[in-house]
Structure formats: structure tokens, C-alpha cells
FIRORO-214326 format. One line per field, with one value per residue (C-alpha): residue number from 0; residue in one letter; x, y, z. Coordinates in steps of 0.1 Angstrom, whole numbers, plus 2048, in hexadecimal, padded with zeros to 3 digits. Layout:
N
n <- (NUM,...) .
res <- (a,...) .
xx <- (X,...) .
yy <- (Y,...) .
zz <- (Z,...) .
***
This chain:
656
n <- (0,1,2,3,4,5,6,7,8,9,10,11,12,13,14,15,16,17,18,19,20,21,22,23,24,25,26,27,28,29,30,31,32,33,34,35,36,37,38,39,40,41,42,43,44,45,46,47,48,49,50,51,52,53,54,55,56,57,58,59,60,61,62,63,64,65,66,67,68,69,70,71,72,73,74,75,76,77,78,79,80,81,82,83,84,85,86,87,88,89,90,91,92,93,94,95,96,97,98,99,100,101,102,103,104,105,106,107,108,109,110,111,112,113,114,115,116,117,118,119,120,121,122,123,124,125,126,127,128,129,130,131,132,133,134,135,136,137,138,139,140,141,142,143,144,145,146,147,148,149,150,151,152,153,154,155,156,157,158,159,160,161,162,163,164,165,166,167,168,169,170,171,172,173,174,175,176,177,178,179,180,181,182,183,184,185,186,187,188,189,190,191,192,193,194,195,196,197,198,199,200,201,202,203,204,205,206,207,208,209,210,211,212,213,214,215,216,217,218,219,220,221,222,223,224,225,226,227,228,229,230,231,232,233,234,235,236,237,238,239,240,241,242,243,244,245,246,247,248,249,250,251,252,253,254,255,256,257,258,259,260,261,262,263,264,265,266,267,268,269,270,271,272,273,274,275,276,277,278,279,280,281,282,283,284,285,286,287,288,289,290,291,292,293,294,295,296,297,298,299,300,301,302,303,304,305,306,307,308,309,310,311,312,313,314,315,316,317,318,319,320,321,322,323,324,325,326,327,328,329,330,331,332,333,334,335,336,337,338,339,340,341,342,343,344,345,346,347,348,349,350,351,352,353,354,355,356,357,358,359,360,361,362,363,364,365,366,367,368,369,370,371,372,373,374,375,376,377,378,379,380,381,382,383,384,385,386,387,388,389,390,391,392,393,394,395,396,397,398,399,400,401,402,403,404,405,406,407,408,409,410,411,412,413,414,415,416,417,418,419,420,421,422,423,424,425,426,427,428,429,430,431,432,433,434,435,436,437,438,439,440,441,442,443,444,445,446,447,448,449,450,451,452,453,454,455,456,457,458,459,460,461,462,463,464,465,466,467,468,469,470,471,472,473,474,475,476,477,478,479,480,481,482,483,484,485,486,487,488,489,490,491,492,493,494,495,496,497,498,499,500,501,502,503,504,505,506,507,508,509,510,511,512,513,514,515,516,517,518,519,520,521,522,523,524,525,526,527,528,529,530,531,532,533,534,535,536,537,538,539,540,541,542,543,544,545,546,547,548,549,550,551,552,553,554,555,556,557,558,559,560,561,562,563,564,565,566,567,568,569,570,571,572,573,574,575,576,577,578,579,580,581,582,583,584,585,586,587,588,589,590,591,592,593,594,595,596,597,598,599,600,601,602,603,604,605,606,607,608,609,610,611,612,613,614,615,616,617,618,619,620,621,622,623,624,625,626,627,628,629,630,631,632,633,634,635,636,637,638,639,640,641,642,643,644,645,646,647,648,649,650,651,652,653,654,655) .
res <- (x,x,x,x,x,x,x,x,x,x,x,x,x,x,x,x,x,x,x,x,x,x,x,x,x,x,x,x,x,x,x,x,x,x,x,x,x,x,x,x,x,x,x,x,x,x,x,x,x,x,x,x,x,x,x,x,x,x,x,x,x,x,x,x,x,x,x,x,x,x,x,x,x,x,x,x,x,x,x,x,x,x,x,x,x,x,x,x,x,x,x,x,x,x,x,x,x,x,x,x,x,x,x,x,x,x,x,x,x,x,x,x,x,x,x,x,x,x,x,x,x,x,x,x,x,x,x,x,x,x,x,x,x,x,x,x,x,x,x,x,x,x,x,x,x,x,x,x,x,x,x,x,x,x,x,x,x,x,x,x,x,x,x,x,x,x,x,x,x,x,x,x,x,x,x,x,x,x,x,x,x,x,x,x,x,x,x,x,x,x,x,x,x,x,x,x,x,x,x,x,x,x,x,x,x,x,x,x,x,x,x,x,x,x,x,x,x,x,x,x,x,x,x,x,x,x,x,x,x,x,x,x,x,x,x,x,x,x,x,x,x,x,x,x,x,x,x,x,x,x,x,x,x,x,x,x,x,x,x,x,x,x,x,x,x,x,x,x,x,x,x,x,x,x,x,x,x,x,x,x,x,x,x,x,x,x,x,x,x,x,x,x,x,x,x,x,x,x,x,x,x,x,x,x,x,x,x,x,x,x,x,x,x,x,x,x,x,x,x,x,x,x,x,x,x,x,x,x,x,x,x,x,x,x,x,x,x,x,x,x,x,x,x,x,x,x,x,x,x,x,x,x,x,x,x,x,x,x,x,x,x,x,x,x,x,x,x,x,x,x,x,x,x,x,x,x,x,x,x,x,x,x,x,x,x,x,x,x,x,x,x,x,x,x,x,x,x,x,x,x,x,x,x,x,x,x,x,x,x,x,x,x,x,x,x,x,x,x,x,x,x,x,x,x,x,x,x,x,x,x,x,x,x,x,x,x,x,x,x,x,x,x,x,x,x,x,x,x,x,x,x,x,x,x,x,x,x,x,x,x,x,x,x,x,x,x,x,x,x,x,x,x,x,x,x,x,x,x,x,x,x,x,x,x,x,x,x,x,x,x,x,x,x,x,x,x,x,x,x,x,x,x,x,x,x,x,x,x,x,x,x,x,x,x,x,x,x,x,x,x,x,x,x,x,x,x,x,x,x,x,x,x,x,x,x,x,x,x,x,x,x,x,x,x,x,x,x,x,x,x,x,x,x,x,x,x,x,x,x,x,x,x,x,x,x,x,x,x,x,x,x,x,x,x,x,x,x,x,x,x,x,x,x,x,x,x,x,x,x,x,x,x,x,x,x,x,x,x,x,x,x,x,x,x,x,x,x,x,x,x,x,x,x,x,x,x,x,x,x,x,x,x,x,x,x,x,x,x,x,x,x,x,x,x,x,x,x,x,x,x,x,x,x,x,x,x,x,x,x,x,x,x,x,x,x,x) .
xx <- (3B8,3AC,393,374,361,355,372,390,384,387,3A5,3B8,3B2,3BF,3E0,3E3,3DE,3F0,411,409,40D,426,43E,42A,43A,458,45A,452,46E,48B,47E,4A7,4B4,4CD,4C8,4A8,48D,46C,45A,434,420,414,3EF,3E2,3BF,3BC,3B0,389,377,360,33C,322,315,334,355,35A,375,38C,39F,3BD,3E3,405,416,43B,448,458,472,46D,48A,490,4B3,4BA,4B5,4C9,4E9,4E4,4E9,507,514,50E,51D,53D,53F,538,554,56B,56C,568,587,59A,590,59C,5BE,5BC,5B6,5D3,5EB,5DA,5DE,601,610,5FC,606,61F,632,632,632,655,648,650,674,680,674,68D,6A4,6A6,6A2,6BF,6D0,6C9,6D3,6F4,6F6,6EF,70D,725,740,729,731,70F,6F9,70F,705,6E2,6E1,6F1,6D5,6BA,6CA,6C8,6AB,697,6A7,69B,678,679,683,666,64A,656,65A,637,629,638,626,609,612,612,5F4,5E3,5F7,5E5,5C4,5CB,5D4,5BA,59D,5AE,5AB,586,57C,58A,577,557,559,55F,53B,529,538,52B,508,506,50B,4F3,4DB,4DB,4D8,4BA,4A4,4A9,49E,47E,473,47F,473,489,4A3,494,4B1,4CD,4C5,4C1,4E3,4F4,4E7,4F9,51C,519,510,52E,545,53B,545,56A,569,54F,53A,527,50F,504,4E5,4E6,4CC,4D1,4CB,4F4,501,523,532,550,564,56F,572,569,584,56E,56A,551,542,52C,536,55B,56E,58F,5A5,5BA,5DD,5ED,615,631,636,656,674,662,659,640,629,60F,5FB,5DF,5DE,5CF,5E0,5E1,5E8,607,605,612,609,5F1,5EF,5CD,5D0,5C3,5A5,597,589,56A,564,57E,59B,595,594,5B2,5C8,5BC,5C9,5E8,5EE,5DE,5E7,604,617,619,61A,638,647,63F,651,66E,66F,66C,689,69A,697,6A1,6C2,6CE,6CB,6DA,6F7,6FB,6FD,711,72D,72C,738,755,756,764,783,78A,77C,75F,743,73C,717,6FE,6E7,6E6,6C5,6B2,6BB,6A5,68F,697,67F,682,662,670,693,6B6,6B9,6D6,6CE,6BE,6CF,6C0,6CC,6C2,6C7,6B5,6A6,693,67A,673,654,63D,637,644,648,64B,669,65E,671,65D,65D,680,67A,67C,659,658,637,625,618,5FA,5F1,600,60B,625,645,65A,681,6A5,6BE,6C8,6CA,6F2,707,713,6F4,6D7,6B2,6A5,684,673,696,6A3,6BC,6B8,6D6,6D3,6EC,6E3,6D7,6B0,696,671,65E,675,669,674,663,66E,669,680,676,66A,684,68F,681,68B,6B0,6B1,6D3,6E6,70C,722,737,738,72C,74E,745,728,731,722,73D,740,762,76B,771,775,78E,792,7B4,7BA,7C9,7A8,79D,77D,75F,75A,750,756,737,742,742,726,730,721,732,747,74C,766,78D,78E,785,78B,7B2,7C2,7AC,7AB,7B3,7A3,7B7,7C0,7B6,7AD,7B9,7A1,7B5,7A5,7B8,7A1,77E,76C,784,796,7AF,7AB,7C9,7D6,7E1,7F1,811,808,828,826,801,7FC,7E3,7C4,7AD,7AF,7A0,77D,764,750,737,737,710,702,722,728,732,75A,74D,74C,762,75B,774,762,779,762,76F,751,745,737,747,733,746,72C,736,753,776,790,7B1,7C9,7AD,7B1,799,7A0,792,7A1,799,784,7A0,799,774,764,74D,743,71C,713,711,6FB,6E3,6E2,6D9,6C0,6AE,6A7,68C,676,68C,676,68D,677,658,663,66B,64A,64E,669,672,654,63C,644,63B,620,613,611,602,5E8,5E2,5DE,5C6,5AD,5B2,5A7,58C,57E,57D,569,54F,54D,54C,52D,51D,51C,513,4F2,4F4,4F7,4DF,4C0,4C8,4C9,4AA,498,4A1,48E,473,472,481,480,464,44C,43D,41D,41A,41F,407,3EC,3F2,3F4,3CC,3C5,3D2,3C4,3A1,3A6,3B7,392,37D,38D,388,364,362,368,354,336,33F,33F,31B,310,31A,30E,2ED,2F0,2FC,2DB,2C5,2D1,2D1,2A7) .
yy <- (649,622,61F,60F,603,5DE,5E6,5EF,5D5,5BD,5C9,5CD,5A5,59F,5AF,5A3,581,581,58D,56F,557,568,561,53D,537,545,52F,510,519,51A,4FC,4F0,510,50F,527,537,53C,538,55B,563,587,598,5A0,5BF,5D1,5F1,610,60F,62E,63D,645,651,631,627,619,607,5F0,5F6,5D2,5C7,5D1,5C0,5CD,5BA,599,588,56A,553,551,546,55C,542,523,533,538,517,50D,522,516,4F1,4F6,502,4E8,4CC,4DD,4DE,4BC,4AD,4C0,4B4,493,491,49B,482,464,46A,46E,450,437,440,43F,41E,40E,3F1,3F9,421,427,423,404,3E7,3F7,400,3D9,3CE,3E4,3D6,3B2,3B9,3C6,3AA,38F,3A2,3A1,37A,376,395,38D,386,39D,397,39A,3B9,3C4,3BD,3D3,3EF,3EC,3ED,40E,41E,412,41E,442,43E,439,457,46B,462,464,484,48E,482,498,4B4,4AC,4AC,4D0,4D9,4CE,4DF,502,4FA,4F5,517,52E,51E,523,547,553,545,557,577,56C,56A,585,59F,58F,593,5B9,5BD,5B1,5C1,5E4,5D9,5CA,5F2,603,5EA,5ED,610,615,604,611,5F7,5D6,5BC,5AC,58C,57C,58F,587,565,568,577,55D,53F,555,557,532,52C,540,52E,50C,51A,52F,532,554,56D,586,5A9,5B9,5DB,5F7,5FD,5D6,5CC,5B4,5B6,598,587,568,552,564,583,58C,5A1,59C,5AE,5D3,5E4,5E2,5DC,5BC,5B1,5A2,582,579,55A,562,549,54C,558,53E,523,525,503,516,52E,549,562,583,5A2,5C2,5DD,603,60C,5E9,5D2,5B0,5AA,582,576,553,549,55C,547,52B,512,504,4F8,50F,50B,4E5,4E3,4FA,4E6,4C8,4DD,4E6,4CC,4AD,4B0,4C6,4B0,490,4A1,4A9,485,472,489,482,45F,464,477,45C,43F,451,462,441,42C,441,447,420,41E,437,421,403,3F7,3EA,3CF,3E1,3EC,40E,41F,421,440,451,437,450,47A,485,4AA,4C5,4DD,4FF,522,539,55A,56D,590,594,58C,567,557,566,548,522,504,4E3,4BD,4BD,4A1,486,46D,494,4A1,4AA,4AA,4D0,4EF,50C,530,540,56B,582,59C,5AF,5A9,57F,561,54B,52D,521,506,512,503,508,52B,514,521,508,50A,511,508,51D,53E,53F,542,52D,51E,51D,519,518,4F6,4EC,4C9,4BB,4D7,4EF,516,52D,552,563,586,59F,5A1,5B8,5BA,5A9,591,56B,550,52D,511,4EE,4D2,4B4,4C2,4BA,496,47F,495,49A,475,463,445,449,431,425,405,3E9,3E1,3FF,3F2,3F0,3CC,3CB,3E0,3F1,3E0,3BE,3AE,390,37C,370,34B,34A,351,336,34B,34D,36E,378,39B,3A7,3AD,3D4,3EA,40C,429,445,440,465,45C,467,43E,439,459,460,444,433,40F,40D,414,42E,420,3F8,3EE,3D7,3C8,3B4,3A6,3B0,39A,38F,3A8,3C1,3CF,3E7,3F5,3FE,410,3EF,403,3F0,3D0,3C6,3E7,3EF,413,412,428,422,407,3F9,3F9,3E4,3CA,3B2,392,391,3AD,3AE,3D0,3E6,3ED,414,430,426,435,454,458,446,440,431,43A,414,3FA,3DF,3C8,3AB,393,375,36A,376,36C,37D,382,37E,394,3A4,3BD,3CE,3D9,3E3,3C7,3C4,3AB,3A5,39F,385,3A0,3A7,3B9,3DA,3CA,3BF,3DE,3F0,3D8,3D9,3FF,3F8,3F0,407,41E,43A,455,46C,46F,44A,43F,432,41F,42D,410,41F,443,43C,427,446,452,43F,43D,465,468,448,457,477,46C,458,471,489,46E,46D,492,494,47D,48B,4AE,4A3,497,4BA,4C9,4B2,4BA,4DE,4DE,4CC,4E8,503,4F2,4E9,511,521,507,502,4E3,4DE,4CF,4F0,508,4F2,4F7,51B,520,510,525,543,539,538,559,569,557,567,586,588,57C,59C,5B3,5A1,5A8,5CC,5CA,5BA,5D1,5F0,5E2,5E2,606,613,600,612,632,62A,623) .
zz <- (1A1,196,18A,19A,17F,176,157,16C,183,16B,15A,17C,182,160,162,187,17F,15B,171,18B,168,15F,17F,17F,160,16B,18A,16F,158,178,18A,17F,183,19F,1BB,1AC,1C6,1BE,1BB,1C1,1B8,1D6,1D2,1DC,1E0,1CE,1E3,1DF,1D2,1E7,1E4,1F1,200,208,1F6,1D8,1D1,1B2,1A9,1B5,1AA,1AA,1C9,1C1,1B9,1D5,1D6,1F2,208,228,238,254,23A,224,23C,24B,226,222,242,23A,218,224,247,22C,20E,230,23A,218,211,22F,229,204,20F,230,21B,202,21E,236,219,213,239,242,221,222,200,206,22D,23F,256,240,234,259,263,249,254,27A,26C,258,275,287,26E,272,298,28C,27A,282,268,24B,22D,21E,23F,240,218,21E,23D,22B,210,226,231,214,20B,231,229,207,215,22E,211,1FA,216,21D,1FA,1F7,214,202,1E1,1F4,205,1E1,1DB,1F5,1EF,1CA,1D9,1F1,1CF,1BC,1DB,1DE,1BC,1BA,1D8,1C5,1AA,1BE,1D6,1BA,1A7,1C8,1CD,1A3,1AD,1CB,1BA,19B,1B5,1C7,1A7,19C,1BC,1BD,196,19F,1BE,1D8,1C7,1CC,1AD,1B3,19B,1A7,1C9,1C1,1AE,1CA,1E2,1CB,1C8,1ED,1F0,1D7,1ED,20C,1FD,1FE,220,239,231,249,23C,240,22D,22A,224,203,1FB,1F8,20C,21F,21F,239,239,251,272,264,248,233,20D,203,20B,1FA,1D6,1DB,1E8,1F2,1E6,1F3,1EE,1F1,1FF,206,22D,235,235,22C,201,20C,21D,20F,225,21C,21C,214,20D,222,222,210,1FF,219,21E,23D,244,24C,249,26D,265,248,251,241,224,20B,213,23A,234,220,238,257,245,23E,264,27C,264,248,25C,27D,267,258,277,284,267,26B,28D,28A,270,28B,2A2,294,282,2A3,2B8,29C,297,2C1,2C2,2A6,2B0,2CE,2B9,2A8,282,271,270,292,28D,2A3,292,27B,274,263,25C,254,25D,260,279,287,26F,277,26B,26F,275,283,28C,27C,26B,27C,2A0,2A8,2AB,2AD,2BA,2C3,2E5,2F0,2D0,2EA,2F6,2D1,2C9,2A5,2B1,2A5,2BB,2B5,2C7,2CD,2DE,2F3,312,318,31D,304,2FE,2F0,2E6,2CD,2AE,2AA,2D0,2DC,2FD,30B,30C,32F,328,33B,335,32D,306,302,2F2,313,322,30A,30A,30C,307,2F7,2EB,2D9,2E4,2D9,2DA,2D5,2C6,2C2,2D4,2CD,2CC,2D4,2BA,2AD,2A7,29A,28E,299,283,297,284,25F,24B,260,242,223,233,23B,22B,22D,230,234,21F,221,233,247,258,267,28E,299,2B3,2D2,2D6,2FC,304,328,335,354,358,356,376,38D,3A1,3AE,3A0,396,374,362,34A,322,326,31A,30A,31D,310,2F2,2F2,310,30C,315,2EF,2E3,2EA,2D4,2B3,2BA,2DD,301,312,328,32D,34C,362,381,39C,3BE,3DD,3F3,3EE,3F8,3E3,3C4,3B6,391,380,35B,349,32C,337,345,34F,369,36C,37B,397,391,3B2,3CC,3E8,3D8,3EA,3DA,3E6,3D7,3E2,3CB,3B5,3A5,38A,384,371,381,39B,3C2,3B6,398,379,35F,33C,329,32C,347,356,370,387,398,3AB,3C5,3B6,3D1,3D9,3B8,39D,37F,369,34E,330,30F,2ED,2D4,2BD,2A1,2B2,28F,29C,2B9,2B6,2D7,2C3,2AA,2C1,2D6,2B2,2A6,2CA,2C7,2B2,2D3,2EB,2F8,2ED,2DE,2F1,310,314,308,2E6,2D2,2AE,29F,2B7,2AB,28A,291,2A4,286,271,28E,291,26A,26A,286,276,257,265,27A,25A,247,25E,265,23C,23D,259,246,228,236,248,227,21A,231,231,207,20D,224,20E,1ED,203,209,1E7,1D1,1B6,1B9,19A,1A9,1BF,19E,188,19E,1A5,17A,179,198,189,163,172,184,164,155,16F,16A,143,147,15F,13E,12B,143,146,11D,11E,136,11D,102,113,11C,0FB,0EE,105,0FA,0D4,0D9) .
***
């Protein structure tokens, strides 16, 4: 029982207020300290003895020593922390690739410009070997470019897959401290009777800060003082005293791309990538997904584009040597990845370049159907077709051909533009091969006195068995001869000395004029042919193959046009306009990041700010409480030396 005497009065005040001096002091010495919490000794009254005139008091004690802490200011700090690591991470990676695709030297914008000048210097002067030289340069050099952004994107994938394994490992790293203290934090409180480990818990609260800087964090305290602790949308890390532990895996069939996982019973790897989100990782694999992966897919398409309409209009010319026009450019084909199923079971196919897509889809098998839907959206994609090899799937320009039998459960990724840029190659061989010319040539025979006029001849198809059957030569040539004015028969001029008639009796109207290809009964050369004006009975037209038309640009100009032919989206944008979609979608990106970086790092700032005005230690505040407590600790010893006086002046009494 205390004591109730002037003594233990006295000496109850002393060691009350030497332990408030003490934690003072304390506070003083970790005003730097980061994460400490400013701690204060709860003051009690001891139980008062009771007389018979009533009860005495008996002092005061040192119930405990609290920290002061604030649980909602701190996880508004924790969540501030990791929205501000987040975007500050996303925006680090945004600006690296922004400067690159906007800039003139490394971006692709200034290199394709030269390239359709060049091609247009050559539709200038068709026969020129050097216009021709320069052109093929300028090729080379606009693959070379698409190879070394994309190369570049990929060095920056590699950087983020670094920053993903390093942010993985540290999370371990911090996770398994937290599960340490949490178990040394139990054992502690429990030794001493339920007072709280000021310090641990103050050391827990910065691990926990720490770890919300690389993921978003959720906690849950526990009876026994531990806290459980989850990430991102509730992937738990810590329990108790024991944590998980992440692994970083290369997703299946593509070695560029790193998940996360745990592992789960009997070892096996359980992905939860979609799961962590916030903070440093979350920022760095949104960048990963909603920016470098569609800017990939964008500069692949764009890639994709411009090589697929280049080499259509190209195989649709002829070259300095009479030839059609081989491939100018190899570029990527469509990513198989196989999730579930067999590898192979699954084709893919350009079907149509000009309704491609920066998406990628996933292809899954189940209930006894085919879905196609986008990856990043779940939407589902609507399909033509039945999947065979006669009659496949088709869906957003690509064609998918199935050819296995599947089962429930299997998928398949589906990338169609990835690997456009990286694949990208000049090849031909030389610049005679460049087809300036188009293959078909229109005449009107000397002889006509009308006034009709026959167009040069467009190709439309140069797929047709016209320019297919024989190199060199239209199969067959045409001839065109007016039976009156108002109409025409069209005959195989293989022979002309015995043309073969084809159709006759075709009406035209010298009013409107009107195109020679496909004829009423459906003869179509694979090229167009329009007469306009007033032919009169006995006037010939023909056409024929451009032998020795060197000085021929109509190809030329049809190929330098395409840079502003609205041939790509749909119809909506020319192959400039895809790119400069591009560098438009990673520019308001970017931007968008940068001031979602700034806004939460005032966030950050104020919430920082609330917790020191809460936990932290102000030295004005601590100064005044050490002369308050001094003067108590004073008062206190000036007790005992009354109660000394006052039995001094007892003992004296008795000694008389």
C-alpha cells in the first residue's frame, strides 16, 4: 500500500516528474529522428489512504509513457506517400520516352519526311539514278530509325523490369522487418504488462511508411499489438510474424515481360500482378501497360502502315527495268502467345492494315465459343467468321485461324503490331528496282478524228492474271474501237492484225463519259481505263504493257502521296497522322503525369506536415514543459525537505 506520508508524497512527485525529464529529454534528443513520435508520461493519482476523518491522498505514479500518434494522419501519410512515389514514378519513365518520340534527330517524323521527299524528287525526275540512290538511302535509313525507337522502347522495358525486381526484392526486404518487429513488438508489451514499445511502434510505423512508397499498404491491428499488413488490393504481406514472399517471373512467351507472384501450395507460381498497385511498383507497371506497351504497339503499327501500303503500291509498279515492282519493305507480323492450350493452334494474319489497332487482345476458349477481347479493357471484340482456314475469324484487321481442336481453358495473347518497328527492313536491292512507273500504258490511234480521250490507266489490281500470266506484258492488251458514237466493242489485241472480240455493243455516253474496266459482263484487267469526250464511229483506243517507260512517274506519285492518304484507322488518319498520334498520346500522357506528380507532392507535403504538427517534437513546446517539469521536480524535493524539517523537530522534542 503507498504510502501517505508528507515523505512518500514527496518522493512519489520526485520519481514522477524525474521520468517526465527523462522522456523530455528523450523527446529533445529525437527532434531529427525520422519517424519518432513525440512521447509524454501519463500522470496518475495514487489511491488515497483512508482515515478516520476521511481520505488522505498518497502522491502521484507513472501510469505509462505514451507516443502521440494520430491512426488516420498516419495512413493519410502512408497513402499520400505511395499516390506521390506512384506518379513520380510514372512520370520519370514518361519524360524519357516523351523527349525521345517528339524529338527531331531520334523520333521517326523527320526520317519518314525525307523519305517521301525523296520519293518525290524521284516521281520529279523518274530516270535519275541519283534521285533513285538517294531514295534508296532514305529507306534504309527510315527502317533504321524504326528499329532504334523500338530498340529504345525495349531498353526502357528493361528498365522498368529492373525497377519491378529491384521494388520486389525491397518489399521482401521490408515486409519480412515488419513480420520481425511485429513478433518482438508482442513479446515486449506482453513482458511489461501491456505498455506500449513506443520505439518499435514508431519503427514499425516508418517500415510501413517505407513500404507504402513502393505499393499502396492497408493495415490491420491486432489484439496482441501486431499488425497484419496488405498491398495493393489486398495481396497480403504480412500476418502475424510471418510474410510473404514476392516473385518476379517472365510471363509466358514473351522473356520482355516480368509478372509477380507468390507461391502457392505445392510450390506453384500464383500471378498477382493486377493486384499490386501504388506507389513505385504500381507507377512503374502502369507506365509499363497503359503507355510503353501501346506506344510500342503504335510505332509498330505505324511501321506496319507505311511498309504494307508502300510495298501494295509498289507491286503495283514497274521498275526501271520492266519488272513489277518487288517488296520495299519487310516489316513485323502478328505475337502468338500461348497462355493455356497448344502453341501453334492458333494463327494469326493481316487481314486488313488500314483497321489495325495499338490494342492487344486476348483470344480464350470457353463454353464451347471463341472471345476475343482487349487486354487492357476485358471488351469484348465482335468476330466474322468461323475460325478455319477457309473461313477465319476476323476482327480489327487481323485474321485468326484455328487449327486444332481446343479445349476449355485455352488462351492465347494476341500482340498485332509489337514487333512492326524492331522487324522493320529495307530490301531491295537496288535502286533500278524502284517502280516509279506504272506497268499499263494507254494509246489513241492516229487515225481518230473524234474527240474522245482515253485516261493513262490506273492499276487496281496488279494481282490480276492480266499482269500475272506473262512477266513483261498485259495478258492480253486491249483494244477499244467505236462502233458508233454512242458505242464500243473491246477486243484481245494479242494479235492485232486479228483482234479476238471480248464484249461488244457497250453503251457509252459521250455526256458523262465512262470507264472501259469492269466491262457490263464483268471483264476486269486488274486496272482502270476511263474514255471522256465525243469518239465517233471507227476510233481506236488501246492499252498495253509500259515497255521502256523509264520516264513514267505515275507510280511514283501515287507512292509519295500516301503520306497524306487517309489509309490507316478506319480511314481517319494518313501514316504522318498515325505517328503523330503518337507522339500526341505520349505528350498528354506525360503531361498529365507531371501535374498529377505535382499535385501529390503538395498532397504529401501537407499531410507530412499534419503529422509533425501531431507527432513531431517542437522544441519550443519541450523547452517549456523541461522548466515546467524542473520546477515541479523542485517543488517535489522541497516537499522532502519539509518532511525532513518537520522530523527533525520531532526527534528534538523527544531528545528534551
Amino acid at each position: 500500500m503507498a504510502s501517505s506520508s508528507l515523505l512518500g508524497i514527496g518522493t512519489s512527485g520526485l520519481q514522477a516528474f524525474q521520468s517526465s525529464l527523462n522522456t523530455i529529454g528523450n523527446n529533445i534528443a529525437n527532434v531529427n529522428t525520422d519517424g519518432y513520435s513525440k512521447q509524454a508520461v501519463e500522470l496518475a493519482t495514487r489511491s488515497p489512504q483512508i482515515n478516520g476523518f476521511g481520505f488522505t491522498g498518497s502522491g502521484v505514479e507513472a501510469v505509462t509513457i505514451t507516443r502521440s500518434f494520430n491512426a488516420f494522419i498516419e495512413t493519410n501519410l502512408r497513402n499520400s506517400t505511395s499516390s506521390a512515389a506512384e506518379f513520380e514514378a510514372f512520370h520519370a519513365l514518361a519524360t524519357q520516352l516523351d523527349n525521345v518520340v517528339a524529338d527531331s534527330d531520334a523520333g521517326v517524323a523527320s526520317s519518314m519526311q525525307r523519305f517521301f521527299d525523296a520519293m518525290q524528287d524521284v516521281a520529279d525526275s523518274p530516270s535519275t539514278t541519283a534521285a533513285r540512290e538517294v531514295l534508296l538511302n532514305e529507306a534504309d535509313n527510315l527502317a533504321d530509325q524504326f528499329n532504334e525507337l523500338s530498340s529504345w522502347f525495349q531498353s526502357v522495358r528493361g528498365q522498368a523490369n529492373s525497377a519491378i525486381k529491384s521494388d520486389v526484392t525491397e518489399i521482401n526486404r521490408l515486409s519480412s522487418a515488419i513480420a520481425e518487429l511485429n513478433e518482438t513488438i508482442i513479446t515486449d508489451e506482453g513482458r511489461s504488462g501491456g505498455q506500449p514499445a513506443n520505439s518499435l511502434l514508431d519503427r514499425r510505423d516508418v517500415l510501413i511508411r517505407d513500404l507504402s512508397e513502393l505499393v499502396s499498404v492497408t493495415t490491420l491491428r491486432q489484439d496482441d499489438g501486431s499488425l497484419n499488413v496488405m498491398a495493393g488490393n489486398g495481396q497480403v504481406l504480412v500476418v502475424g510474424n510471418k510474410a510473404t514472399t514476392l516473385e518476379t517471373f517472365i510471363v509466358a512467351g514473351d522473356p520482355n515481360q516480368l509478372g509477380i507472384a507468390i507461391r502457392g501450395s505445392g510450390g506453384t507460381l500464383v500471378p498477382i500482378t493486377e493486384q499490386m498497385s501504388g506507389g513505385r511498383l504500381g507507377g512503374t507497371l502502369n507506365f509499363r501497360d497503359r503507355m510503353l506497351d501501346p506506344a510500342s504497339n503504335s510505332l509498330g503499327l505505324t511501321a506496319i502502315g507505311l511498309s504494307q501500303f508502300i510495298n501494295e503500291q509498289q507491286n503495283s509498279g514497274m521498275d526501271i527495268d520492266g519488272l513489277l515492282g518487288n517488296d520495299f519493305f519487310k516489316s513485323g507480323q502478328p505475337q502468338v502467345q500461348t497462355l493455356a492450350g497448344a502453341p501453334g493452334s492458333v494463327l494469326v494474319a493481316f487481314d486488313d492494315v488500314s483497321q489495325l489497332t495499338n490494342n492487344d487482345y486476348k483470344f480464350q476458349f470457353n463454353g464451347g465459343a471463341w472471345q476475343l477481347t482487349r487486354s487492357d479493357t476485358n471488351q469484348v471484340i465482335a468476330m466474322t467468321g468461323s475460325g478455319t482456314a477457309a473461313d477465319p475469324f476476323i476482327a480489327d484487321g487481323i485474321s485468326l485461324e484455328v487449327t486444332a481442336a481446343p479445349a476449355n481453358g485455352d488462351s492465347f495473347i494476341i500482340r498485332p503490331t509489337r514487333t512492326g518497328a524492331v522487324d522493320m527492313e529495307m530490301v531491295l536491292a537496288s535502286s533500278r528496282q524502284i517502280a516509279a512507273a506504272a506497268p499499263v500504258r494507254s494509246l489513241s490511234a492516229n487515225a481518230n478524228t473524234g474527240t474522245g480521250v482515253i485516261s493513262s490507266g490506273v492499276v487496281t489490281d496488279i494481282d490480276n492474271a492480266a499482269f500475272q500470266a506473262t512477266p513483261g506484258q498485259i495478258s492480253p492488251p486491249v483494244l477499244i474501237r467505236f462502233t458508233g458514237t454512242n458505242s464500243y466493242d473491246v477486243y484481245d489485241n494479242t494479235n492485232p492484225g486479228a483482234p479476238v472480240l471480248l464484249e461488244g455493243g457497250i453503251a457509252y455516253d459521250a455526256a458523262t463519259g465512262g470507264d472501259v474496266f469492269p466491262t457490263p459482263g464483268g471483264i476486269d484487267h486488274g486496272y482502270s481505263l476511263r474514255l471522256t469526250g465525243a469518239p465517233v464511229t471507227g476510233d481506236e483506243f488501246s492499252s498495253e504493257y509500259n515497255t521502256g517507260g523509264i520516264g513514267d512517274n505515275r507510280n511514283a506519285l501515287l507512292m509519295a502521296g500516301l503520306v497524306d492518304n487517309k489509309v490507316l484507322s478506319n480511314g481517319t488518319e494518313s501514316i504522318g497522322d498515325s505517328y503523330l498520334s503518337l507522339v500526341t498520346d505520349v505528350g498528354t500522357a506525360t503531361k498529365q503525369a507531371e501535374l498529377s506528380s505535382l499535385s501529390q507532392s503538395r498532397v504529401l507535403d501537407q499531410a507530412i506536415s499534419s503529422r509533425e504538427s501531431t507527432s513531431g517534437v517542437n522544441l519550443d513546446e519541450e523547452a517549456a514543459n523541461l522548466i515546467r517539469f524542473q520546477q515541479a521536480y523542485q517543488a517535489a524535493a522541497q516537499i522532502i525537505s519539509v518532511a525532513n524539517e518537520l522530523f527533525d523537530v520531532v526527534l528534538n522534542t523527544v531528545r528534551r
